[in-house]
N, C-alpha and C positions, 0 to 999 in steps of 0.2 A: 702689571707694574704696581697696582693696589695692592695687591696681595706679599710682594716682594717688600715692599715700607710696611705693611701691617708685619709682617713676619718681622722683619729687623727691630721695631717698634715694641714689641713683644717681647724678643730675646734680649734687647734692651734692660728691658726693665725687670726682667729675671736675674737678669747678671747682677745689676744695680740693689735689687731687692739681697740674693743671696751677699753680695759682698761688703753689705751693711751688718749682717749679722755674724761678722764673724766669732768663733768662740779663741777663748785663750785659753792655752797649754800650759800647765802648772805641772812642773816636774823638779823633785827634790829628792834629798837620801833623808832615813832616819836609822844613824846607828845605835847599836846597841851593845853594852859590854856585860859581864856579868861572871860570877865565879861559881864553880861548880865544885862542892868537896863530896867527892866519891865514897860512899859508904863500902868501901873496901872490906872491914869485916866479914862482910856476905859474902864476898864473892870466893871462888873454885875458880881454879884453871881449868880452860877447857869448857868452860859452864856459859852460857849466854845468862846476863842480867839485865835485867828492868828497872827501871828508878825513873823518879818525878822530881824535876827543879821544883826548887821553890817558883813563887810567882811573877815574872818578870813583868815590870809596869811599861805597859807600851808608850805611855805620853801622849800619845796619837790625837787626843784634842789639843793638847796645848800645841803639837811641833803642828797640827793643821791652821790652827790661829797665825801661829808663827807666819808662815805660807800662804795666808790670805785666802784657805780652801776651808773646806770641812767633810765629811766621812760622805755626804749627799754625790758632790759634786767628783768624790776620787773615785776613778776607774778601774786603776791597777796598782797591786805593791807587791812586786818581786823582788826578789832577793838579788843581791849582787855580791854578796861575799860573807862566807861562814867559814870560821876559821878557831883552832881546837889548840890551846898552849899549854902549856903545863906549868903553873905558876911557884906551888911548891910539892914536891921539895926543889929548891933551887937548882939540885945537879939533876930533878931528873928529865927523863925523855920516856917519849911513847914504846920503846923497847915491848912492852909487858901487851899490849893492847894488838890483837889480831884482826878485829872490827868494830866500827862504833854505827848507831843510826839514831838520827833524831827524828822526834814524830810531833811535831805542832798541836797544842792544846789548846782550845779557848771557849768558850763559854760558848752551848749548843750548836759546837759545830763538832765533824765528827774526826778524829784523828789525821794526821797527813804526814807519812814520812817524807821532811824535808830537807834532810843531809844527810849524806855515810862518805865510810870510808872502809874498805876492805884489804885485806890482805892477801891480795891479788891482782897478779899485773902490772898493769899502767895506773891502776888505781892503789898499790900497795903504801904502806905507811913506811917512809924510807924509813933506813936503823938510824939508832940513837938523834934524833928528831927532838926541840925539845917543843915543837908548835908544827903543822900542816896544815893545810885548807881541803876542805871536805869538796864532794861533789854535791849542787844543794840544785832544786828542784825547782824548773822555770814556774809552775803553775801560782797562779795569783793569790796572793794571800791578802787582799783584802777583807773578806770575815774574820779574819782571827785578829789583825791587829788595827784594826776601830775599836777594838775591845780594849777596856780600862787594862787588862793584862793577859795573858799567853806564859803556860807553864810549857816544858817540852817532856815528853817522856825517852828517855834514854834504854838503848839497847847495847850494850856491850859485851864483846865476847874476850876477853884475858888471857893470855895463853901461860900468864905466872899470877899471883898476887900480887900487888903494888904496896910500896908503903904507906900510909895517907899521904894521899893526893890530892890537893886543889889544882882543878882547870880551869884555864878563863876563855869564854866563848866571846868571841867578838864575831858582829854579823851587822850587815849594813842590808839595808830594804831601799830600793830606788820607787817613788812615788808619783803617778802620774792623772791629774786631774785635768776636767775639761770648764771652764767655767764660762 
């Protein structure tokens, strides 16, 4: 019977001990917009290109303050939505473009393709489209955006030339901290 109260007495105060310390869940979006003019010149139909945004500023300390977290205490930041519009020229649409992929850039860490979109399938870029959402990549991009900024490197393959083109990329990061 000593043994049965010492046991109950014990897992008492395990229960009591754990259920004092509980941690709080801090989960938020940080989105992001940003415009892309296609150095069109370069490109060949038919041709796959490469090209580098400029440098996208993550804010990631200030929206962490916002949030009452900081870069210590976040766990995980995936993405929840990447999406590819075509802002001028006004009439046009993705017509020209057969596949796109982006590959995440930031400061000593090592490349990471984190959205495409191909011309194929269930994954194809419908016709005359003048915006689509990419398929973008569950893995955590916590090291790249704690960083003051994240460039992306661009792969696209054109099946014509385009005229100059400005894109606007919009992409939302879902944020999940333990504190």
């Amino acid at each position: 019977m000593k043994k049965l109260v010492l046991s109950f007495v014990v897992a008492f105060s395990l229960l009591l001990a754990f259920s004092c310390n509980k941690k709080e869940i801090i989960e938020f979006d940080m989105p992001y917009t940003t415009d892309i003019v296609l150095p069109v010149s370069s490109f060949t139909a038919g041709t796959m290109h490469t090209f580098t945004t400029q440098s996208i500023w993550t804010r990631a300390g200030e929206l962490f303050d916002a949030q009452g977290t900081n870069s210590d205490i976040v766990g995980e930041i995936t993405y929840t939505k990447f999406t590819l519009a075509v802002k001028t020229p006004t009439t046009g649409n993705f017509n020209w473009l057969d596949q796109i992929r982006f590959y995440a850039q930031a400061n000593g860490q090592p490349d990471l393709e984190v959205a495409s979109k191909y011309d194929a399938g269930a994954d194809s870029i419908p016709p005359n489209v003048k915006s689509f959402d990419l398929k973008f990549t569950e893995a955590n991009m916590k090291n790249r955006f704690v960083e003051n900024a994240i460039t992306y490197k661009i792969k696209l393959l054109p099946r014509n030339v385009p005229v100059t083109t400005t894109l606007t990329l919009t992409h939302n990061l879902h944020v999940k901290a333990i504190k």
